[in-house]
C-alpha positions as protocol buffer text, in pm:
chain_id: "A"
residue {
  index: 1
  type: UNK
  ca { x: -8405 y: 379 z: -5157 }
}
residue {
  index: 2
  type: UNK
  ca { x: -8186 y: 658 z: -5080 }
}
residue {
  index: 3
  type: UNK
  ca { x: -8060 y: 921 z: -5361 }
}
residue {
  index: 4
  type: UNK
  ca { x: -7736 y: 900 z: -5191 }
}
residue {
  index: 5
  type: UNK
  ca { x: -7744 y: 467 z: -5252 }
}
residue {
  index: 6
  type: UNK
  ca { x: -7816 y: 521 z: -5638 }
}
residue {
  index: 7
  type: UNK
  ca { x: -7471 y: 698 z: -5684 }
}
residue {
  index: 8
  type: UNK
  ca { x: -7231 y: 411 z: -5775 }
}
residue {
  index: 9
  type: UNK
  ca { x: -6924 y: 633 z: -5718 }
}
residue {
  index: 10
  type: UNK
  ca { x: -7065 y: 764 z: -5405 }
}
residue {
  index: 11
  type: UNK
  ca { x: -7195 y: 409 z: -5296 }
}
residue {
  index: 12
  type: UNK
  ca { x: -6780 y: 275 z: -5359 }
}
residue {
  index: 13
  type: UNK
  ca { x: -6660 y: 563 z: -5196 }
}
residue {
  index: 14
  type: UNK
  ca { x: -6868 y: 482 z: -4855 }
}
residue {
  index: 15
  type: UNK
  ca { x: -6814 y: 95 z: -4919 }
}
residue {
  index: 16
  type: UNK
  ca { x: -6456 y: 131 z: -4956 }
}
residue {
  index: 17
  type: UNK
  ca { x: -6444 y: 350 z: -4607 }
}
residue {
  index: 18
  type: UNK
  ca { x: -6646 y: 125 z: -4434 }
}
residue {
  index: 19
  type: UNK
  ca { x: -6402 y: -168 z: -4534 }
}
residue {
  index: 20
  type: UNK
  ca { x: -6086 y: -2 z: -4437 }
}
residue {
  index: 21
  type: UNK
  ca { x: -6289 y: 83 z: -4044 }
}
residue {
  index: 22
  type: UNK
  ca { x: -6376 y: -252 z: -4019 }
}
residue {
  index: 23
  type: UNK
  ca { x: -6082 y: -429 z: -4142 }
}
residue {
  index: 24
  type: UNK
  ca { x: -5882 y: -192 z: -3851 }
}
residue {
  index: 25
  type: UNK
  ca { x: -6197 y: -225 z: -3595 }
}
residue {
  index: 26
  type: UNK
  ca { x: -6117 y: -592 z: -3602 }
}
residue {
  index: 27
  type: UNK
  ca { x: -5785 y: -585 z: -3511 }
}
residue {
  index: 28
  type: UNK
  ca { x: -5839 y: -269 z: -3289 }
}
residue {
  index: 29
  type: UNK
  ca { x: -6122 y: -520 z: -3074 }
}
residue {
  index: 30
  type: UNK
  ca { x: -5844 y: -803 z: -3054 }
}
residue {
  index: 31
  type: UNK
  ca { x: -5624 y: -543 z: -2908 }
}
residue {
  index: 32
  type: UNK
  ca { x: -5902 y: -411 z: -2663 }
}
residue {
  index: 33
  type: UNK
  ca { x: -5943 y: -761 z: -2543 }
}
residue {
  index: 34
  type: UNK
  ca { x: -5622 y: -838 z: -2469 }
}
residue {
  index: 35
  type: UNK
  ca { x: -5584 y: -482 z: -2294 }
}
residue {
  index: 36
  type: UNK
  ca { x: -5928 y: -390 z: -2185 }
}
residue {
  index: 37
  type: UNK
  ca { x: -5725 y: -59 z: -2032 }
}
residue {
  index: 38
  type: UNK
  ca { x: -5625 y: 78 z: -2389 }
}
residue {
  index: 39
  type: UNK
  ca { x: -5756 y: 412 z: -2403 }
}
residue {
  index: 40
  type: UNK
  ca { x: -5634 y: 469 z: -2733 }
}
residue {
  index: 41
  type: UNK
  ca { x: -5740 y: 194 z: -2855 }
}
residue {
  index: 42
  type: UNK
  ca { x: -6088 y: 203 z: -2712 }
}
residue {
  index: 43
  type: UNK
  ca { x: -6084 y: 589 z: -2825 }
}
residue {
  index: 44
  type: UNK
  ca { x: -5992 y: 483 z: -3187 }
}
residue {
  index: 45
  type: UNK
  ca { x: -6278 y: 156 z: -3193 }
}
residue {
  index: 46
  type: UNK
  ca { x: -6517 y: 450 z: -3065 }
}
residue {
  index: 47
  type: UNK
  ca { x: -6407 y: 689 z: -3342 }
}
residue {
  index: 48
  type: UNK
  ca { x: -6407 y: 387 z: -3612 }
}
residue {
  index: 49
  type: UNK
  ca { x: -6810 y: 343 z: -3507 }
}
residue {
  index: 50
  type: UNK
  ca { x: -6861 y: 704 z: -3513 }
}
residue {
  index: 51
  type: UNK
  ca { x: -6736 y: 775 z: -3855 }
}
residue {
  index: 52
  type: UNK
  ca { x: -6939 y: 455 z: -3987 }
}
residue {
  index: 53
  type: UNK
  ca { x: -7226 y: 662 z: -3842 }
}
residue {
  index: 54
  type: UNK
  ca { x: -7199 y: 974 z: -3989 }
}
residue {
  index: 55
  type: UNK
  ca { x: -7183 y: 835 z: -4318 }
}
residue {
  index: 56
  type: UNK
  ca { x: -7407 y: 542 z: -4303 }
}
residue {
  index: 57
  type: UNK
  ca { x: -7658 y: 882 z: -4181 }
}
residue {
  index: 58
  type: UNK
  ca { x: -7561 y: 1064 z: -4470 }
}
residue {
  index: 59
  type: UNK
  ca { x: -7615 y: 770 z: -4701 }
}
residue {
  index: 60
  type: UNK
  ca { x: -7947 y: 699 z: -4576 }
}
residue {
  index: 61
  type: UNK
  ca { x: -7891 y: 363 z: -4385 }
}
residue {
  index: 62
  type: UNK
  ca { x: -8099 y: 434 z: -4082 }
}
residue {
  index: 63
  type: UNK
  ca { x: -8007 y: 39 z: -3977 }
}
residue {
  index: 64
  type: UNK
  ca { x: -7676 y: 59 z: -3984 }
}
residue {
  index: 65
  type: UNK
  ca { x: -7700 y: 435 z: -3797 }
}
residue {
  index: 66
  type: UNK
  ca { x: -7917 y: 223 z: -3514 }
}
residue {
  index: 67
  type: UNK
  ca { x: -7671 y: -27 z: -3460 }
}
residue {
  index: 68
  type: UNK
  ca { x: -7357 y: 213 z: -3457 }
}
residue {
  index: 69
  type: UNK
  ca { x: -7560 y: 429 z: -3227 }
}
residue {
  index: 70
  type: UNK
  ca { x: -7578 y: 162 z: -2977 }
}
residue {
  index: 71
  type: UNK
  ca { x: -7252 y: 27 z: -3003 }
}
residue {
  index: 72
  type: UNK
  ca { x: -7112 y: 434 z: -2899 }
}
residue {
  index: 73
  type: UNK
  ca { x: -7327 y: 335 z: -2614 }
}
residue {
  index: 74
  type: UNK
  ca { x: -7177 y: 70 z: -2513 }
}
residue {
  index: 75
  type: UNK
  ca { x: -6797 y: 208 z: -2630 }
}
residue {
  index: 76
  type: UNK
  ca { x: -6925 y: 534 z: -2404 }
}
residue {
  index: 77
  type: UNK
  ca { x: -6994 y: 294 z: -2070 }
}
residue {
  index: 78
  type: UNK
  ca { x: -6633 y: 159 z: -2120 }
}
residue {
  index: 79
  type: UNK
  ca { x: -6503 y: 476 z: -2157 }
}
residue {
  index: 80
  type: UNK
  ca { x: -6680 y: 666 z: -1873 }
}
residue {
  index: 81
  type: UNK
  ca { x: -6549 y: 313 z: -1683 }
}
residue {
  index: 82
  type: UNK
  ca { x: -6917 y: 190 z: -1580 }
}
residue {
  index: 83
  type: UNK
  ca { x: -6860 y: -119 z: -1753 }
}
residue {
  index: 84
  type: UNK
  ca { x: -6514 y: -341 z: -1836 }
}
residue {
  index: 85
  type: UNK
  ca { x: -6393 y: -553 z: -2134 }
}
residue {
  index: 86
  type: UNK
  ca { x: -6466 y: -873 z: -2060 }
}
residue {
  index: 87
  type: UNK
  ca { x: -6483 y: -1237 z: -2294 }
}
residue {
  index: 88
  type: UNK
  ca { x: -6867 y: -1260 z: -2323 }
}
């Protein structure tokens, strides 16, 4: 277990981060389905995953770094346009 996970102020601190990204990631992907051509808004879901990142890496939660990491990927094809918004 990580040093970082054993710090229960810490540990609130990065839950109570992660809650406020994912509580505006949720209605940020709404948006970005409903306007697949939102850069902002595809710029701010790809910032929201980023940040989760950075601290989930400084935390010590290689599994949630992982699967951030590949969501950027995907965010990035969107961005770069080699892949669209769609339903599925």
């Amino acid at each position: 277990m990580s040093d970082m996970l054993q710090d229960a102020g810490l540990l609130q601190d990065y839950l109570a981060e992660c809650d406020e990204l994912l509580q505006r990631l949720d209605q940020d992907l709404v948006s970005l389905e409903t306007a697949p051509g939102d850069a902002e808004v595809l710029n701010r879901v790809f910032r929201a995953f980023h940040t989760i990142k950075g601290t989930s890496g400084f935390m010590g939660l290689s599994q949630i770094v992982e699967l951030t990491h590949h969501a950027e990927d995907v965010l990035n094809l969107l961005r770069k346009g080699e892949r669209r918004v769609n339903r599925r």
